[in-house]
TITORFI-507337 format. One line per field, with one value per residue: residue number from 0; residue in three letters; x, y, z of N, C-alpha, C, O in turn. Coordinates in steps of 0.2 Angstrom, whole numbers, always signed. Example, Ala and Ser with C-alpha at 12.3 -4.5 7.8 and 13.67 -1.06 7.14 Angstrom:
<nodes>
nr: c(0; 1)
rest: c(ALA; SER)
n.X: c(+66; +64)
n.Y: c(-28; -11)
n.Z: c(+39; +35)
ca.X: c(+62; +68)
ca.Y: c(-22; -5)
ca.Z: c(+39; +36)
c.X: c(+66; +64)
c.Y: c(-16; +0)
c.Z: c(+39; +39)
o.X: c(+71; +67)
o.Y: c(-17; +6)
o.Z: c(+42; +40)
</nodes>
This chain:
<nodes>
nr: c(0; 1; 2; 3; 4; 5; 6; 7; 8; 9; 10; 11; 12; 13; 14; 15; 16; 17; 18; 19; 20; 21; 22; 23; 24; 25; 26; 27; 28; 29; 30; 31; 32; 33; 34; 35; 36; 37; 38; 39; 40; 41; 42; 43; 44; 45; 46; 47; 48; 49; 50; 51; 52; 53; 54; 55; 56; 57; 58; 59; 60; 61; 62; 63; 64; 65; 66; 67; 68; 69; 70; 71; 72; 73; 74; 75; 76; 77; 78; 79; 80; 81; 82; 83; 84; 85; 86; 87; 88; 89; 90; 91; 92; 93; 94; 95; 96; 97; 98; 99; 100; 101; 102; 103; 104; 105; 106; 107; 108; 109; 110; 111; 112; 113; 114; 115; 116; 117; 118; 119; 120; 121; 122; 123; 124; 125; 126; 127; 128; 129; 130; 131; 132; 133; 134; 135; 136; 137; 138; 139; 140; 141; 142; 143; 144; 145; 146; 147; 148; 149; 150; 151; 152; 153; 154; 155; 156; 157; 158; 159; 160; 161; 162; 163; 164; 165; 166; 167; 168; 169; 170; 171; 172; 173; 174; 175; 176; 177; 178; 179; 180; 181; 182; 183; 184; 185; 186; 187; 188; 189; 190; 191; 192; 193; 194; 195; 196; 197; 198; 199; 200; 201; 202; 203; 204; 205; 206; 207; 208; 209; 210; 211; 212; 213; 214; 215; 216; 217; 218; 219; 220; 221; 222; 223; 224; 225; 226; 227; 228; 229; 230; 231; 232; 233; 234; 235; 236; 237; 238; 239; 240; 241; 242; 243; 244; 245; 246; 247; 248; 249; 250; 251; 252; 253; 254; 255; 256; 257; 258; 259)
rest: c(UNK; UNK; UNK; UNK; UNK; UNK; UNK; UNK; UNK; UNK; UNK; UNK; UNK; UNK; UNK; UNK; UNK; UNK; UNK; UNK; UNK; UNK; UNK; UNK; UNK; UNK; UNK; UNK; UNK; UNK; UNK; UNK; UNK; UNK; UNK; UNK; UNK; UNK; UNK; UNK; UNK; UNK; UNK; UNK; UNK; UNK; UNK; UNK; UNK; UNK; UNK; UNK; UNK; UNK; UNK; UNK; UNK; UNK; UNK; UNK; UNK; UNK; UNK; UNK; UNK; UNK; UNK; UNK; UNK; UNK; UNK; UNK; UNK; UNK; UNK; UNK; UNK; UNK; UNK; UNK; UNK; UNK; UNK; UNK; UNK; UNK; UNK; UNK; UNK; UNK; UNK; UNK; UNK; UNK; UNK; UNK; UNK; UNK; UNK; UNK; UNK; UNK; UNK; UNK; UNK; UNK; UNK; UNK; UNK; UNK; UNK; UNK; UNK; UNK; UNK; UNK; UNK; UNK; UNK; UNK; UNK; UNK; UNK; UNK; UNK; UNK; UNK; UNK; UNK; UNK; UNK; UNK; UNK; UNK; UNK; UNK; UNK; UNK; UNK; UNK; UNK; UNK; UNK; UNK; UNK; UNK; UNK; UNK; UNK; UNK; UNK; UNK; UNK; UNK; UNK; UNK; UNK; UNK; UNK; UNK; UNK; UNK; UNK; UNK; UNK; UNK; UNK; UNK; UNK; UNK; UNK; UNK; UNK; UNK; UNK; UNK; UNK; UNK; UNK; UNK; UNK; UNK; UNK; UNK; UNK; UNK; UNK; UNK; UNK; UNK; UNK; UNK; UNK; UNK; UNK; UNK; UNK; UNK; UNK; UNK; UNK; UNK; UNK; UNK; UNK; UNK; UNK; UNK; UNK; UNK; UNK; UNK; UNK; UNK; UNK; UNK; UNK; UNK; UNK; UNK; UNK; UNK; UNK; UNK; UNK; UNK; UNK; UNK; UNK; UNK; UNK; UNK; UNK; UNK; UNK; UNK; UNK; UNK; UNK; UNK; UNK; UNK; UNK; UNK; UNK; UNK; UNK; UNK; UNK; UNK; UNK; UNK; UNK; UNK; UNK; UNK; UNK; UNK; UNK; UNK)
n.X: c(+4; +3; +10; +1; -12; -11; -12; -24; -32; -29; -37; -50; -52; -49; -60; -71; -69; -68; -56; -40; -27; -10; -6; -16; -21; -9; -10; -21; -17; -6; +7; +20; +21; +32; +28; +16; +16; +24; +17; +4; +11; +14; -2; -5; +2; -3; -14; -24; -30; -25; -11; -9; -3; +2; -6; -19; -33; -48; -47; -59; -76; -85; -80; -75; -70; -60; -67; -58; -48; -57; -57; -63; -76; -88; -89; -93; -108; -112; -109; -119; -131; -130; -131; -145; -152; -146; -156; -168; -169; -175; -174; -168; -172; -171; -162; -152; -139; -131; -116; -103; -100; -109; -118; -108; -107; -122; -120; -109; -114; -123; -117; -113; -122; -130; -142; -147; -154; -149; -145; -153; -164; -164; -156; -147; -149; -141; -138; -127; -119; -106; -90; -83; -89; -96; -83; -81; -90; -92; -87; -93; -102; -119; -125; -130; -119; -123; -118; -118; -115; -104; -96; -80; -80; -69; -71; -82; -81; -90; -102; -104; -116; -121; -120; -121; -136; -141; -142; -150; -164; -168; -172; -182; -184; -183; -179; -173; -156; -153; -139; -135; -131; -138; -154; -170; -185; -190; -184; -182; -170; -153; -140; -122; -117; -122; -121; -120; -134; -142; -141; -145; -158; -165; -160; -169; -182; -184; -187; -197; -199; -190; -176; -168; -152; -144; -133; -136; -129; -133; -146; -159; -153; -148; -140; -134; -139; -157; -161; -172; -189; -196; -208; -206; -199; -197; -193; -181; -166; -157; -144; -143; -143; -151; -159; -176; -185; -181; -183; -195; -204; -199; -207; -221; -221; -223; -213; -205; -197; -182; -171; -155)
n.Y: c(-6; +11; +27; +37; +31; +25; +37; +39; +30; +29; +42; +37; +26; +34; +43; +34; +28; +37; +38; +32; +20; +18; +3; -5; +2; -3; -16; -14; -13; -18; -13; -6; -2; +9; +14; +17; +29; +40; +41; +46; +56; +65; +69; +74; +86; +91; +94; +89; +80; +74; +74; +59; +52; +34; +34; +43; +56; +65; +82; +88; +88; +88; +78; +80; +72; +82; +80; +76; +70; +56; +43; +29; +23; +12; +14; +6; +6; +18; +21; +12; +17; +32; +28; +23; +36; +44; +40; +44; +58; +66; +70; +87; +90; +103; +101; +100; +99; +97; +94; +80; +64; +55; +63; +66; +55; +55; +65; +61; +51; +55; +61; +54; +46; +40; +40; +52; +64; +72; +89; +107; +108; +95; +95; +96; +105; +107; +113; +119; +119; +114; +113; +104; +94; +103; +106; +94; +92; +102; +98; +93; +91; +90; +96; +109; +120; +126; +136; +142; +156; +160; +155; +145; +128; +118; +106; +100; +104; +113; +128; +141; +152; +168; +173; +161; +159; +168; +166; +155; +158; +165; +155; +140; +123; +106; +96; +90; +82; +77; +75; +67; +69; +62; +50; +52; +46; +55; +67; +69; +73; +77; +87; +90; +103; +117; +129; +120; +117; +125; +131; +119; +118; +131; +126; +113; +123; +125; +115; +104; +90; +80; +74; +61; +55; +41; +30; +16; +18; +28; +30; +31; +37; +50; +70; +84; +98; +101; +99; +99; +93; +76; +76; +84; +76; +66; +55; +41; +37; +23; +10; -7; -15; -9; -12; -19; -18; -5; +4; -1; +10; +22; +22; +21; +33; +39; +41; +36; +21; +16; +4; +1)
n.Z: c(+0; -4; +2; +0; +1; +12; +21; +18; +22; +35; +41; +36; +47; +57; +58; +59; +69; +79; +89; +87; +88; +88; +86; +84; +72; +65; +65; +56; +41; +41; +42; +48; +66; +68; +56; +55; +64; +61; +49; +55; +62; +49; +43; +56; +57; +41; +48; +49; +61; +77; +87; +98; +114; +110; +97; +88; +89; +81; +74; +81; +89; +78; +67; +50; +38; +24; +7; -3; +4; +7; +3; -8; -1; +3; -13; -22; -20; -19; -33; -40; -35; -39; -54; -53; -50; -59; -70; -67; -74; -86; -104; -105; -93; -79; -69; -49; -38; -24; -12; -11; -9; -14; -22; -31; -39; -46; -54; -61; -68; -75; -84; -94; -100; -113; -118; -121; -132; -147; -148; -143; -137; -130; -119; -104; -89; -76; -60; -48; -32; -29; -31; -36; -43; -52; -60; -66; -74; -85; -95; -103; -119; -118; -107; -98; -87; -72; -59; -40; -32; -18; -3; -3; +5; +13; +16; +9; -3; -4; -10; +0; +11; +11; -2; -10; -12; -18; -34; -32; -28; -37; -46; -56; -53; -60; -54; -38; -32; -17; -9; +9; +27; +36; +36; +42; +47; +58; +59; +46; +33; +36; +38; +44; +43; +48; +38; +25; +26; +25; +12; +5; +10; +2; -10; -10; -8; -20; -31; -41; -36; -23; -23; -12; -12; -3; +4; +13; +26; +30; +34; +44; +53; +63; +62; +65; +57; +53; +36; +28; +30; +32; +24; +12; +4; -13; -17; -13; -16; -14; -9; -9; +1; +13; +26; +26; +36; +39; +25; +22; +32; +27; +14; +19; +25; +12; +4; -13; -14; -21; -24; -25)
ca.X: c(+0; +9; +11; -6; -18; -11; -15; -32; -36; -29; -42; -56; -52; -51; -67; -77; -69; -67; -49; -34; -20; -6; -3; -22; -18; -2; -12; -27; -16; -1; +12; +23; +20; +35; +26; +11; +19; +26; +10; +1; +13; +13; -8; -5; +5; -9; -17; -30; -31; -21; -9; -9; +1; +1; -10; -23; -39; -48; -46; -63; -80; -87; -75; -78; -64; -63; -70; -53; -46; -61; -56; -68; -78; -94; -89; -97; -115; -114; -110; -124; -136; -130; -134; -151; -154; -146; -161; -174; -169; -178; -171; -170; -172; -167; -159; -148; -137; -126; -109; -106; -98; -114; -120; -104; -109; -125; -116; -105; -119; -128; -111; -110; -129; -130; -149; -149; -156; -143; -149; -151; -169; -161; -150; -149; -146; -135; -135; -124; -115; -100; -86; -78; -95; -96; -75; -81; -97; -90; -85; -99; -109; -126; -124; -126; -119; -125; -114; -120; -110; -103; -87; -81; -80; -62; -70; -83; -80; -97; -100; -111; -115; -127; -119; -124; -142; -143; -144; -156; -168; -173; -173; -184; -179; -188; -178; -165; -154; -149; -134; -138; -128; -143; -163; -172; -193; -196; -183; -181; -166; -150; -132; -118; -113; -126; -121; -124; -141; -147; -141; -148; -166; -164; -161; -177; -190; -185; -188; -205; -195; -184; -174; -163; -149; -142; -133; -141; -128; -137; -155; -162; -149; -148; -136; -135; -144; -162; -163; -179; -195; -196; -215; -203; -196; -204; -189; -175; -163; -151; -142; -150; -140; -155; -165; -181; -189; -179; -184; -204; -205; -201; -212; -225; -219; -224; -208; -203; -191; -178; -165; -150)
ca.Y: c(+0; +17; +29; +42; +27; +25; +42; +39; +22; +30; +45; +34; +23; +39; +43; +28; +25; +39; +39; +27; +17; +14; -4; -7; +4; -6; -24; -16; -10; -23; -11; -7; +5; +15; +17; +23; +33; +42; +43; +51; +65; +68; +71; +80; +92; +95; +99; +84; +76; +78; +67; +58; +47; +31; +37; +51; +59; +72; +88; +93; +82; +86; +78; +78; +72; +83; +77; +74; +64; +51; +34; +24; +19; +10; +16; +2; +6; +24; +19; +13; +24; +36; +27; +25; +42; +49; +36; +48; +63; +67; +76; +94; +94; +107; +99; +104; +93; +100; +92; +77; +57; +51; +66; +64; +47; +55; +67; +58; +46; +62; +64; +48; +44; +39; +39; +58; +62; +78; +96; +111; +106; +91; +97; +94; +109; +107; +119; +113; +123; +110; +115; +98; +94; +108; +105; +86; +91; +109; +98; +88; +97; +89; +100; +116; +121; +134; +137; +148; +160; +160; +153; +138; +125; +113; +99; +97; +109; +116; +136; +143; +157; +173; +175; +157; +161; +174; +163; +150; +162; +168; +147; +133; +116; +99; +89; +91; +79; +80; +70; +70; +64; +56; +52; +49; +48; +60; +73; +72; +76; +82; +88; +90; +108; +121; +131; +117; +114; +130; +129; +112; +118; +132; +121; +112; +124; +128; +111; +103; +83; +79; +65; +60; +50; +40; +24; +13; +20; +35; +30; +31; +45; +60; +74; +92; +103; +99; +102; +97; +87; +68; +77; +87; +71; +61; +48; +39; +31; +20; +3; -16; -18; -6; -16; -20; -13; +5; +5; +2; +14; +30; +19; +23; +40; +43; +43; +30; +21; +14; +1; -1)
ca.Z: c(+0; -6; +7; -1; +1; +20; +25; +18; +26; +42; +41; +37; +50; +65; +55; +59; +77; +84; +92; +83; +91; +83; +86; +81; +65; +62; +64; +53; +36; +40; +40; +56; +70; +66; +48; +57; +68; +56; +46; +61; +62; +43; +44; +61; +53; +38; +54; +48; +65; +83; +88; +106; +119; +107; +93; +87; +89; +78; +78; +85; +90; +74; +64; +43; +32; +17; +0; -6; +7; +5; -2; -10; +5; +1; -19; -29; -20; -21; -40; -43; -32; -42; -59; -53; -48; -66; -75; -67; -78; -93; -108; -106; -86; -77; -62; -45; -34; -17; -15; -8; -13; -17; -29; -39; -43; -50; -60; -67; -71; -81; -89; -96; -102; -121; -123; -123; -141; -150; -150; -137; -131; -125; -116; -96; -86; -69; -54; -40; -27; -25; -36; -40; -48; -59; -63; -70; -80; -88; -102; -106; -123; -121; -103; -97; -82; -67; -51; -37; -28; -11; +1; -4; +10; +10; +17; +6; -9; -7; -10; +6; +13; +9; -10; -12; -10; -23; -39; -32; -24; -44; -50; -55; -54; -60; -49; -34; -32; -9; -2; +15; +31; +40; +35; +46; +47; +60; +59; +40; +31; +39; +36; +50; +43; +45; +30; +19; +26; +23; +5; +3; +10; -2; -17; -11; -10; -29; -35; -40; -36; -22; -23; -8; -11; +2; +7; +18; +31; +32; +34; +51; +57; +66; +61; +67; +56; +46; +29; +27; +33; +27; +18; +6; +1; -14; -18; -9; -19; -9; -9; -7; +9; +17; +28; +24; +39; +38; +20; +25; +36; +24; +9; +24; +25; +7; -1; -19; -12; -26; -21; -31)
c.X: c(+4; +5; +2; -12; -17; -15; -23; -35; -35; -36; -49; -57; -54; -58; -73; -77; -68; -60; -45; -29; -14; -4; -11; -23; -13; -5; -18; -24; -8; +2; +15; +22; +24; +32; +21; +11; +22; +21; +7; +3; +11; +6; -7; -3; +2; -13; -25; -31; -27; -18; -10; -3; -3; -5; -14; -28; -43; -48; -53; -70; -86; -84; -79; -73; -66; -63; -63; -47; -50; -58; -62; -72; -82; -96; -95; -107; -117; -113; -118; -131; -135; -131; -143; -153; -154; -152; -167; -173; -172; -176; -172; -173; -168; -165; -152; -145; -133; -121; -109; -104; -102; -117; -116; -107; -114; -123; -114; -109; -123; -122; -109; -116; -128; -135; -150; -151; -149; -150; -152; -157; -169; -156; -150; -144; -144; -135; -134; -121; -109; -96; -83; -83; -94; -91; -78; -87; -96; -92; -89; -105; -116; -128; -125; -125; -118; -122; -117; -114; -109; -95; -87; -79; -75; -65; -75; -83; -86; -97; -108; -111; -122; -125; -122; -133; -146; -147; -150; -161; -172; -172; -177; -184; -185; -186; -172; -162; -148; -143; -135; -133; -132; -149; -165; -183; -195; -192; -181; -176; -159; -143; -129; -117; -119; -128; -123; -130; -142; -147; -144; -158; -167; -167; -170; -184; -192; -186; -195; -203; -191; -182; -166; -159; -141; -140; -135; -137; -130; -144; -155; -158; -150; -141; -138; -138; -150; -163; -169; -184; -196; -205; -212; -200; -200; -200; -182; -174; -156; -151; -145; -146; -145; -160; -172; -188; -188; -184; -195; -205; -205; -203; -218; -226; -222; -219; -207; -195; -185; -172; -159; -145)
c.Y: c(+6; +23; +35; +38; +25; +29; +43; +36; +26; +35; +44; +29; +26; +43; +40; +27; +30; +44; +32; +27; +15; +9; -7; -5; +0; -12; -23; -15; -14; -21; -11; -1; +10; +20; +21; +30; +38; +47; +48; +57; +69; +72; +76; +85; +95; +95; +94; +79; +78; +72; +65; +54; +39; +31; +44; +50; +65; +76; +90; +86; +80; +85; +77; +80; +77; +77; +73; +69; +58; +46; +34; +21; +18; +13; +13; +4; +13; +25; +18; +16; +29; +35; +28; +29; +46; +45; +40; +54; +62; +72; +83; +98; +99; +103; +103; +97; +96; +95; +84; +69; +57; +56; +67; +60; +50; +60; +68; +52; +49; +63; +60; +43; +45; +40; +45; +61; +70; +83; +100; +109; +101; +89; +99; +101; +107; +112; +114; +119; +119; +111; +108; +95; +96; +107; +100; +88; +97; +106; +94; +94; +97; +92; +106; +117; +126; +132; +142; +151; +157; +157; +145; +135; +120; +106; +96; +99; +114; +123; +138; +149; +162; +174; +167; +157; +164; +171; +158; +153; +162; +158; +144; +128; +111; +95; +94; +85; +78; +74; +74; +66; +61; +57; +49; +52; +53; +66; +73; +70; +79; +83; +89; +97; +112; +127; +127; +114; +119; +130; +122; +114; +122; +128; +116; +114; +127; +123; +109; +95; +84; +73; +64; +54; +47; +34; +22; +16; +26; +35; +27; +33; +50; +64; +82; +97; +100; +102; +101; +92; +82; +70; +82; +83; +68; +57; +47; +35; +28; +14; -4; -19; -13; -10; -18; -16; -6; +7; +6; +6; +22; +28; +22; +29; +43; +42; +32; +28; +16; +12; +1; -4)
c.Z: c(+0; +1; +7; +1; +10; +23; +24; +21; +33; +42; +41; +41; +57; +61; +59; +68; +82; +87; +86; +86; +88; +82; +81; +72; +61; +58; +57; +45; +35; +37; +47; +61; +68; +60; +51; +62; +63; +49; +47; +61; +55; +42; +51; +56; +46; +43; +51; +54; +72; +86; +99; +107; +114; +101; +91; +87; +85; +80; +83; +86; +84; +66; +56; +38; +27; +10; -1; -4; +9; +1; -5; -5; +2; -10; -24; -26; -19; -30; -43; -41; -38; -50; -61; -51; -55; -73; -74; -69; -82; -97; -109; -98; -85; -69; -56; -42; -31; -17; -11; -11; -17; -25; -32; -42; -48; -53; -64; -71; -77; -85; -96; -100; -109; -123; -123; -128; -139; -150; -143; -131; -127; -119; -110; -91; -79; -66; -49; -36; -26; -35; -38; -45; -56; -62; -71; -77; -86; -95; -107; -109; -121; -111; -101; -88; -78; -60; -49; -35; -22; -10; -1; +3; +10; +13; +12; -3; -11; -7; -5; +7; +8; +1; -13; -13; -14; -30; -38; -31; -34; -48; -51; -58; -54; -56; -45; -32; -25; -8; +4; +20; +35; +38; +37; +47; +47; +60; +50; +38; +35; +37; +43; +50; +43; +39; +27; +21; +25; +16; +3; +5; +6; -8; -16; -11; -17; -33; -34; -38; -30; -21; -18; -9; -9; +1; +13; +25; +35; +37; +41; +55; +59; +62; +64; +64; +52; +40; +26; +30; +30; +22; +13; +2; -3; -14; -14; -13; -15; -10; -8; -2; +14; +19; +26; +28; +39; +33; +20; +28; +33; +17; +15; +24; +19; +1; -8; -16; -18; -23; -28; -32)
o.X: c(+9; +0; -1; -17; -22; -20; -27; -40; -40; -41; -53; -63; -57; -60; -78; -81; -68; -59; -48; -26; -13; -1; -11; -24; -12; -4; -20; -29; -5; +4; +13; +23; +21; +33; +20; +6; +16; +21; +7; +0; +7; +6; -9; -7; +3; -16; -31; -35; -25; -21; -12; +1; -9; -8; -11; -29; -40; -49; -52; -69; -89; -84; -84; -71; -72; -59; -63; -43; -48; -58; -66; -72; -82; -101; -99; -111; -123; -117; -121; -135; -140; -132; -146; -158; -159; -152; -171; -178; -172; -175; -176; -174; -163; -168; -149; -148; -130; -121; -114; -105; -101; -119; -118; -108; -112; -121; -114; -107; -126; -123; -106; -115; -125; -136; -156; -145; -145; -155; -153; -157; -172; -154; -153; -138; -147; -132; -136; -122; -105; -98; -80; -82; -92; -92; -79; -87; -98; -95; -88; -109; -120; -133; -120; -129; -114; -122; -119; -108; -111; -91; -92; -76; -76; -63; -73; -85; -87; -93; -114; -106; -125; -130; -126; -134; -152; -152; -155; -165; -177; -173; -179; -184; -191; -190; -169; -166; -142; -145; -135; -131; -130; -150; -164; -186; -199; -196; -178; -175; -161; -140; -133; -117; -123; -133; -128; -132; -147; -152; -147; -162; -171; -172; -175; -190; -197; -185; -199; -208; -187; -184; -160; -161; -135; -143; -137; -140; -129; -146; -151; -158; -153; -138; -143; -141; -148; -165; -171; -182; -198; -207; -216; -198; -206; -203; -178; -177; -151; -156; -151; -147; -143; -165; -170; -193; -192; -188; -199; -211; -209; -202; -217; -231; -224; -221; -208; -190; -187; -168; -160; -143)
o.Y: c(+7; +22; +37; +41; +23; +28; +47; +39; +26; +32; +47; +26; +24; +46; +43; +26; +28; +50; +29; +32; +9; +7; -10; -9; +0; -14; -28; -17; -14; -23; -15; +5; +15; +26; +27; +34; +41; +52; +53; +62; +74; +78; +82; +88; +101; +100; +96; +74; +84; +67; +69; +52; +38; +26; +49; +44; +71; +78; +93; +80; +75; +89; +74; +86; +77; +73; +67; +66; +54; +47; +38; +15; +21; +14; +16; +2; +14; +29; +21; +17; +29; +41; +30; +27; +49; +47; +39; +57; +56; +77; +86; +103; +100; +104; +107; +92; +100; +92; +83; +69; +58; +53; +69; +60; +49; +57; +72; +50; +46; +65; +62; +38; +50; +40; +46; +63; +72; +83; +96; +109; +100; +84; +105; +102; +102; +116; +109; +125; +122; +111; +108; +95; +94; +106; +101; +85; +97; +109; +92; +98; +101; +89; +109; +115; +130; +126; +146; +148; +151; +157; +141; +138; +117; +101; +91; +96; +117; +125; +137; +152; +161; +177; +168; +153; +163; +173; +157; +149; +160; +158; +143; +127; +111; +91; +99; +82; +78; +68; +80; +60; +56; +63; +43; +58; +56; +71; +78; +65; +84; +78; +90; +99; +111; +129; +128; +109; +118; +130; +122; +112; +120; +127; +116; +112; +130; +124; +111; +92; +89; +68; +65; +48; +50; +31; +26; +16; +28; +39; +23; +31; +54; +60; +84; +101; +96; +108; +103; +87; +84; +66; +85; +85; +66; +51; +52; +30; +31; +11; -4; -24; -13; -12; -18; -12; -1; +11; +11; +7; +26; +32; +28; +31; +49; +42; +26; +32; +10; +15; -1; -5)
o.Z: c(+4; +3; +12; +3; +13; +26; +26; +24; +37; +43; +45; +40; +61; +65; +62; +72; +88; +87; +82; +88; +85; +77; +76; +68; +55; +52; +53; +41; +30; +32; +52; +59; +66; +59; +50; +63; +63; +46; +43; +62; +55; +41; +50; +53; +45; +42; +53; +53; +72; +88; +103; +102; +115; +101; +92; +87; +86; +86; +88; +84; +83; +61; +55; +36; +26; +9; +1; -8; +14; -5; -4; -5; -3; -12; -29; -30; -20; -33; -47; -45; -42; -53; -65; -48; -57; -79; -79; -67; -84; -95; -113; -96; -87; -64; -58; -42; -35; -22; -8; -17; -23; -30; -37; -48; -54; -58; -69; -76; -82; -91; -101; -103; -112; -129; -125; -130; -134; -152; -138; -125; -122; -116; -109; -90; -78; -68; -47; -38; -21; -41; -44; -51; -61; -68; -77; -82; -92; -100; -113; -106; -123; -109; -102; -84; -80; -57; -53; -36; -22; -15; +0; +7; +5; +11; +10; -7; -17; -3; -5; +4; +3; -2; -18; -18; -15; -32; -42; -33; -37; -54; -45; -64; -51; -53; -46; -30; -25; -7; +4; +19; +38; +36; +37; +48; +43; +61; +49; +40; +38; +34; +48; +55; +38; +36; +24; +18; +21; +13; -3; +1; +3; -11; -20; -13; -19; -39; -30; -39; -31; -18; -20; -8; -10; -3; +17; +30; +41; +41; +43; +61; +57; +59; +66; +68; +47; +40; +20; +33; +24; +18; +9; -4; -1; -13; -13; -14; -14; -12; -5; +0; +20; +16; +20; +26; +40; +35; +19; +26; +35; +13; +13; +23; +20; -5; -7; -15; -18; -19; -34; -38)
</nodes>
């Protein structure tokens, strides 16, 4: 394993647990303490975690890797989430999608669609707030692409803030397409950061569709801020490892739920 895809593993590892030991780290990526010792400072020093007496801890309690030091986690079922999501477009939508692994997926899944017919009324409008989005689709012709304003955000590339606000305030959208950090019944919709929930609630009271798509780690989450009430929601698209009972529960709710 080359030294880039360590300090990945490692970050996705104090991610999921928490705190990280180095002997635990050493046994889980089957290199040598020293290596991860060593690791640890390197990421300390991007100031991406905090070291301790035999291991690290994140910087703060609400930790959220940025975008770009994300692996592949759960890749292949945000893959295909995101195939089934970009299958609900129709030629000449206007669509929106906030930033986010999972709304890459859809995307690149719009980027890459063949049955598009040729010619301008075919052609699938895009507003996003997450600039790595917008980079990938710029160059795709049967596209147009709308960015809003605002600050960009390094963890997840998303553009927030009161200039963000501006462009969507005058818009309307056939579909929005949310990644969300938890969905849950009875509080909805939520993200960790509340700048991007308020642009995320935004984006939805300007579409006539919203289609949340989540992997099943998601569903039946809390998060810190609401971006919406699970009755703004009409579709949830998410992976076939989503229980059976989670999944009835927001079919009940109202919402289509699409496994994929």
């Amino acid at each position: 394993m080359s030294k880039y895809h360590r300090l990945n593993a490692l970050l996705e590892l104090l991610a999921e647990h928490g705190r990280l030991g180095v002997d635990d780290a050493a046994a889980e990526l089957e290199v040598s303490a020293a290596t991860i010792r060593r690791d640890l400072d390197t990421l300390a020093k991007q100031q991406l975690l905090t070291r301790t007496h035999g291991g690290a801890v994140p910087n703060s309690t609400a930790y959220d890797l940025p975008l770009r030091y994300k692996s592949a986690k759960r890749a292949s079922e945000k893959q295909r989430i995101g195939q089934a999501a970009a299958a609900l477009v129709a030629p000449g939508a206007i669509v929106a999608g906030n930033g986010g692994t999972t709304t890459t997926e859809v995307a690149r899944a719009l980027a890459i669609r063949g049955d598009l017919p040729e010619g301008e009324s075919s052609r699938i409008t895009f507003v996003t707030n997450a600039l790595n989005i917008a980079n990938e689709l710029t160059v795709r012709p049967h596209m147009k692409i709308v960015v809003t304003g605002g600050v960009a955000r390094a963890q997840s590339y998303e553009l927030i803030g009161p200039l963000a606000t501006g462009i969507l305030e005058q818009l309307s959208l056939d579909m929005v397409f949310l990644g969300v950090n938890a969905l849950d019944v009875e509080l909805g919709a939520c993200a960790h950061n509340e700048g991007e929930a308020r642009i995320n609630t935004l984006m939805v009271s300007r579409a006539r569709q919203v289609v949340v798509v989540a992997d099943s780690s998601k569903l039946g989450k809390h998060a810190f801020a609401r971006i919406c009430p699970i009755d703004d929601v009409d579709v949830l698209v998410t992976d076939s490892d989503a229980p059976e009972p989670v999944t009835a529960r927001f079919e009940e709710a109202g919402l289509r739920v699409i496994r994929a």
